[in-house]
C-alpha positions in Angstrom: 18.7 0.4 19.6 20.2 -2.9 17.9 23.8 -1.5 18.7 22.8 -0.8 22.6 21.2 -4.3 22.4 24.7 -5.7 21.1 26.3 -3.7 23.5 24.5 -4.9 26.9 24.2 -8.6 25.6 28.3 -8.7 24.6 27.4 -9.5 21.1 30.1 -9.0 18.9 29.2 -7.4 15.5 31.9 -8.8 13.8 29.5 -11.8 13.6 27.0 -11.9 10.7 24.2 -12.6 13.0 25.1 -9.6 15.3 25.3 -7.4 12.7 22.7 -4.5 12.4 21.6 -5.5 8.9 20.8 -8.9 9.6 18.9 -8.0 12.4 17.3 -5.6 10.4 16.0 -7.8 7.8 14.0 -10.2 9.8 12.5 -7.1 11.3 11.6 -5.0 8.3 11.7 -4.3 4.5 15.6 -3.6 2.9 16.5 -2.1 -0.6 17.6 -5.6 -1.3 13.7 -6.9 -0.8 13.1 -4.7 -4.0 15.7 -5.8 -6.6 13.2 -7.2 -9.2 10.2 -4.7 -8.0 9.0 -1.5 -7.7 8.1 0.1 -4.2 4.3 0.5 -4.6 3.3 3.2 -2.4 0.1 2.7 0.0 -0.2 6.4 0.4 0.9 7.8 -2.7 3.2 10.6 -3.1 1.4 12.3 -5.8 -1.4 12.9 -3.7 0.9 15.4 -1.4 2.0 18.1 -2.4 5.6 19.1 -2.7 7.1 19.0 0.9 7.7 16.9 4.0 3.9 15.8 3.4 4.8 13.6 0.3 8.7 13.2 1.5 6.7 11.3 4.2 5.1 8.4 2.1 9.3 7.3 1.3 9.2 4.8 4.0 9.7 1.2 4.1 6.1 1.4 6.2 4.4 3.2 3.2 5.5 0.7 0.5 5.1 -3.2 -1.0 6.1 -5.0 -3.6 4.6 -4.2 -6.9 5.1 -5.1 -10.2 7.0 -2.6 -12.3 4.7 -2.3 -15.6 1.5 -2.4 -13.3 2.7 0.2 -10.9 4.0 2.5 -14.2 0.8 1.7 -16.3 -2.3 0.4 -15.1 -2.1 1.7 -11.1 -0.2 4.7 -12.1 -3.7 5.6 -14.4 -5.7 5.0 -11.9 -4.5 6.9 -9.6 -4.2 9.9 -12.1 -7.9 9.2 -12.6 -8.5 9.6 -9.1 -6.9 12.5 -7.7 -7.7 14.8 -11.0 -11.4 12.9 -12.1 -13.2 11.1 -9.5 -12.2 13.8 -6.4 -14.0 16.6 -8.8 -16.8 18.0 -6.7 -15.7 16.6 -3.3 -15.3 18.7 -0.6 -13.1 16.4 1.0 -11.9 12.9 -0.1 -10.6 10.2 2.3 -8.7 7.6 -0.1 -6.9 4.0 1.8 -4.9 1.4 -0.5 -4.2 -1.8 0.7 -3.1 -5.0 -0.3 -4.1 -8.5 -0.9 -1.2 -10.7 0.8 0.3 -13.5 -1.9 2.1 -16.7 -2.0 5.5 -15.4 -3.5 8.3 -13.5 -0.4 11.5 -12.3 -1.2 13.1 -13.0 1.8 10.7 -11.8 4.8 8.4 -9.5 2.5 5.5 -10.7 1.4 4.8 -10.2 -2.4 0.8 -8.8 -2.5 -1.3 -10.8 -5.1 -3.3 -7.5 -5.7 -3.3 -3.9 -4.9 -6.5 -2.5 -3.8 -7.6 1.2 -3.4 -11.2 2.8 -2.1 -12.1 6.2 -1.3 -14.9 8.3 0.1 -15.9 12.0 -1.3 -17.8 14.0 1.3 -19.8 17.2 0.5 -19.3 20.4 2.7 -20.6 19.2 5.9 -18.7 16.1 5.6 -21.5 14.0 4.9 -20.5 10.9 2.0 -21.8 11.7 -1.6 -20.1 8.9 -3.0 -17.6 6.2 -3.0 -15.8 3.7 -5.4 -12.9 2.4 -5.2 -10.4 -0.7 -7.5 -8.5 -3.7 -7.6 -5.7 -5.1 -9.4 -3.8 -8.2 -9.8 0.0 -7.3 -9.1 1.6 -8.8 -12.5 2.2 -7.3 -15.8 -1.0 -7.5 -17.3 -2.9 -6.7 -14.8 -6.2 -5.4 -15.2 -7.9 -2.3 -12.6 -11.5 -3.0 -11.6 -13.1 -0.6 -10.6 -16.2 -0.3 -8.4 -18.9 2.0 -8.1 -19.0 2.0 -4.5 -16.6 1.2 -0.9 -19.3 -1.7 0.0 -18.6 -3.6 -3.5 -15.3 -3.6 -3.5 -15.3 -4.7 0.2 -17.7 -7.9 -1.2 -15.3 -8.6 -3.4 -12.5 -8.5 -1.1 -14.2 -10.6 1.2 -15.8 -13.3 -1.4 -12.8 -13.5 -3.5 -9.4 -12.7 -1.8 -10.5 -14.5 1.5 -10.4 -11.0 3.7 -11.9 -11.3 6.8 -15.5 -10.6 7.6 -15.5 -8.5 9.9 -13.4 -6.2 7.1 -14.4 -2.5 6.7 -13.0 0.3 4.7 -14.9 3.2 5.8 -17.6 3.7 8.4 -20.8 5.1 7.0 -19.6 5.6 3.1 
C-alpha cells in the first residue's frame, strides 16, 4: 500500500521520508519501539492453545510496552493464577486486559502507566457467577491488585486513572 502510494505520488524512496519504514513508524508500533521493554500482550498467548489461535496474539495490535520484571513476575503470576485458579468451575470465562495510557513514549508509542485485566466466569447457561479482575503499575516493583469483582475494578479505573465514565468492561457481570 505505502509502495503504490509512492508510486502514484512520484515519491522517490531513496528519500528517508519516502521510505516504507518511516512511514511506518508514525503509523504503528516497530521492533525498535521495544528496545528497553517487553511486549506485554493484551490477549495473552498462554491462554491459546498451541496453534494459529495463540500465533495470532504476535501482533503489534495485540501488544504494549511493559516493563520486563513486571511482565516476567508479578503479571506473569497473575495470569497463571487466572487461567489455572480463578477459571476453575466456569463454564466459560470472557477475560479483556487493557491499559492505563502514561506520560513516558518511545517515539509514537505510548508507555501505559498500568496494566489492567478483568474477567467474567459464566455457569452453563451463560449466566455470570462471578467476576474479579487486577491492576498493576507498569514498573519493577509493581504490585497486582486484585479485585473481587468487574464493577470495582471499573471504580477504580474511573476514580483513580481518570478513565472515562461512561467506561464499561462487561455488560451484565
Amino acid at each position: 500500500m505505502i509502495y503504490n502510494q509512492n508510486l502514484d505520488n512520484q515519491c522517490n524512496e531513496s528519500v528517508p521520508q519516502y521510505q516504507k519504514k518511516y512511514k511506518l513508524r508514525w503509523s504503528q508500533a516497530l521492533d525498535d519501539n521495544f528496545v528497553n521493554y517487553d511486549r506485554g500482550h493484551l490477549n495473552p498467548a498462554g491462554h491459546h492453545g498451541e496453534g494459529d489461535s495463540s500465533k495470532a496474539t504476535m501482533t503489534f495490535t495485540n501488544i504494549a510496552p511493559q516493563n520486563q520484571k513486571m511482565n516476567n513476575v508479578q503479571w506473569s503470576q497473575y495470569e497463571t493464577k487466572l487461567k489455572k485458579v480463578l477459571s476453575g468451575g466456569c463454564s466459560e470465562m470472557y477475560v479483556v486486559t487493557g491499559v492505563v495510557p502514561g506520560d513516558t513514549w518511545v517515539n509514537t508509542v505510548n508507555v501505559p502507566s498500568h496494566y489492567w485485566n478483568a474477567f467474567c466466569c459464566t455457569d452453563n447457561n451463560d449466566q455470570p457467577i462471578r467476576s474479579g479482575g487486577a491492576l498493576c503499575l507498569n514498573t519493577a516493583e509493581g504490585e497486582v491488585i486484585e479485585y473481587n469483582t468487574v464493577a470495582e475494578l471499573q471504580n477504580e479505573l474511573k476514580n483513580h486513572m481518570s478513565v472515562d465514565n461512561n467506561f464499561h468492561i462487561f455488560s451484565n457481570c
